[in-house]
C-alpha positions in Angstrom: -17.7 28.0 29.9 -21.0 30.1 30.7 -23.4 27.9 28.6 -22.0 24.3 30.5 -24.6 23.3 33.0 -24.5 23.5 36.8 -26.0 20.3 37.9 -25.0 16.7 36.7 -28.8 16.6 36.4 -28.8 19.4 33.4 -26.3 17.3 31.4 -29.4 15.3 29.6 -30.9 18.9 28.8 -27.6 20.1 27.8 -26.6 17.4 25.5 -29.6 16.4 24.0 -29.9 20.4 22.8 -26.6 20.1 20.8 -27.1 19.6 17.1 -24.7 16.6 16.1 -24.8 15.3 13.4 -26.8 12.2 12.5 -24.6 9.3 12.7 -24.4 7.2 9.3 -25.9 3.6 9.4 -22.8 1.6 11.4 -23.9 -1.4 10.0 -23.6 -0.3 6.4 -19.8 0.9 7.4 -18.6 -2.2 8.8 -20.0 -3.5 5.7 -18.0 -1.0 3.5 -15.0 -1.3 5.9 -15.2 -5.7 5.7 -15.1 -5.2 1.5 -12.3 -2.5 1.8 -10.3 -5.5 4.1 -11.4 -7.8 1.8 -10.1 -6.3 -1.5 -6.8 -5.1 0.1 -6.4 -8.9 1.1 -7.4 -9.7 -2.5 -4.9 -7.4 -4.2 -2.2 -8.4 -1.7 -2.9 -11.9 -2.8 -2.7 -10.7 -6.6 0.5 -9.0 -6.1 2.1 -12.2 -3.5 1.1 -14.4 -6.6 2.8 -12.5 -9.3 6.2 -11.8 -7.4 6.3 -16.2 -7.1 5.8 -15.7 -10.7 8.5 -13.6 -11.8 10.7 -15.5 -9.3 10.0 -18.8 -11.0 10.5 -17.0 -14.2 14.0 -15.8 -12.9 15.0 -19.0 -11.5 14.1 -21.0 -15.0 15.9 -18.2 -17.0 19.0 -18.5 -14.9 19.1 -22.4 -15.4 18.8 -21.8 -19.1 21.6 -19.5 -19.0 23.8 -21.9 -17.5 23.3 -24.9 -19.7 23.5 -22.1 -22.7 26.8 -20.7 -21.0 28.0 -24.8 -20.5 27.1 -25.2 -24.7 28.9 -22.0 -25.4 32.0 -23.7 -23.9 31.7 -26.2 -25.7 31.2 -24.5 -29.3 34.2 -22.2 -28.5 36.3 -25.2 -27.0 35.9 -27.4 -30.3 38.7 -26.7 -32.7 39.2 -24.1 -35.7 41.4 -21.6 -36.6 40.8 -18.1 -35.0 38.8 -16.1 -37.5 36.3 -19.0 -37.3 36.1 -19.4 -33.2 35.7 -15.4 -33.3 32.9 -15.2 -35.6 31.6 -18.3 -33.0 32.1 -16.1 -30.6 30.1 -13.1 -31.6 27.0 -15.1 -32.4 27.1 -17.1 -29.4 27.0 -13.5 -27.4 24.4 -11.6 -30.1 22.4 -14.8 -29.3 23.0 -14.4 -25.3 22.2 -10.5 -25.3 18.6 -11.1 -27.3 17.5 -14.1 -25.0 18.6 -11.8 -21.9 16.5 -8.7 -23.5 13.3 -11.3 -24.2 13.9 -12.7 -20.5 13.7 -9.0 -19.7 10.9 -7.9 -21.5 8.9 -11.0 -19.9 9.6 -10.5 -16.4 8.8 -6.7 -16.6 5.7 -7.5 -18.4 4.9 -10.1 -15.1 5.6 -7.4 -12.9 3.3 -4.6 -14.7 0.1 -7.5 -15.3 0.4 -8.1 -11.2 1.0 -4.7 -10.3 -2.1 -2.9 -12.7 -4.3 -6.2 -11.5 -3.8 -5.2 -7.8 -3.9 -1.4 -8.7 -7.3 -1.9 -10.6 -8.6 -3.9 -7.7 -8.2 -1.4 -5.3 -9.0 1.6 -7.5 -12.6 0.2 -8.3 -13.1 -0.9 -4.2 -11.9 3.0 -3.1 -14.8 4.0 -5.8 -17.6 1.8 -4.9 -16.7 2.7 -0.9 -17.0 6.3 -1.2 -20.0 5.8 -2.9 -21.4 3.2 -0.2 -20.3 6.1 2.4 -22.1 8.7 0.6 -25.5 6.2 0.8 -25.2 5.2 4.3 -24.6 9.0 5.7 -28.0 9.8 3.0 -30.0 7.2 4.6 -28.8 8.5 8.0 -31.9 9.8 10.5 -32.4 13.5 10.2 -30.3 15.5 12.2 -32.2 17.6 15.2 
């Protein structure tokens, strides 16, 4: 507390012999900060875009199933003996299980092109604004 000054008047004298730091161009930051907004916006946009994707992807695989679920009834309701509606059977549900695996495989691949897209987005912004940082705090005014 010794070194404060005295007198309102010695505050000018006291702060101006303080050695901040040089502030970094502002305007450059709010430039930085607007792109950061901008590419979050961007990959939120990316990653909005591919969930209505894999939605409509679910909702079209769904209505396949039912109409393949409604022809499925109707190959196992036709007549023949046992052994035959079996064997039916069997295919109809190998056939079932490799369209659900393929409608799988789809909407995970839909889910890791949106999620890498936004990821990549915002991995190259986080780069390019540390180094916009590191220029605005070099071209700052010398300290002192």
């Amino acid at each position: 507390m010794s070194d404060l000054p005295k007198y309102p008047t010695d505050m000018t004298k006291y702060f101006s012999s303080l050695k901040l730091p040089s502030m970094p161009e502002i305007a450059a930051l709010m430039e930085t900060h607007k792109r950061n907004l901008a590419a979050l916006a961007a990959a939120n946009k990316l990653v909005f875009e591919g969930a209505q994707a894999i939605t409509q992807r679910q909702v079209e695989v769904i209505r396949r199933q039912v109409s393949d679920v409604t022809e499925a009834a109707k190959v196992l309701a036709a007549p023949g003996d046992a052994k035959e509606r079996a064997g039916r059977q069997a295919e109809l549900m190998k056939q079932a299980y490799e369209k659900s695996v393929a409608d799988l495989k789809e909407v995970e691949d839909l889910l890791r092109k949106s999620s890498s897209e936004a990821l990549d987005l915002v991995h190259h912004r986080f780069i390019e604004a540390m180094d916009e940082v590191k220029a605005a705090v070099e071209h700052a005014p010398p300290e002192g």
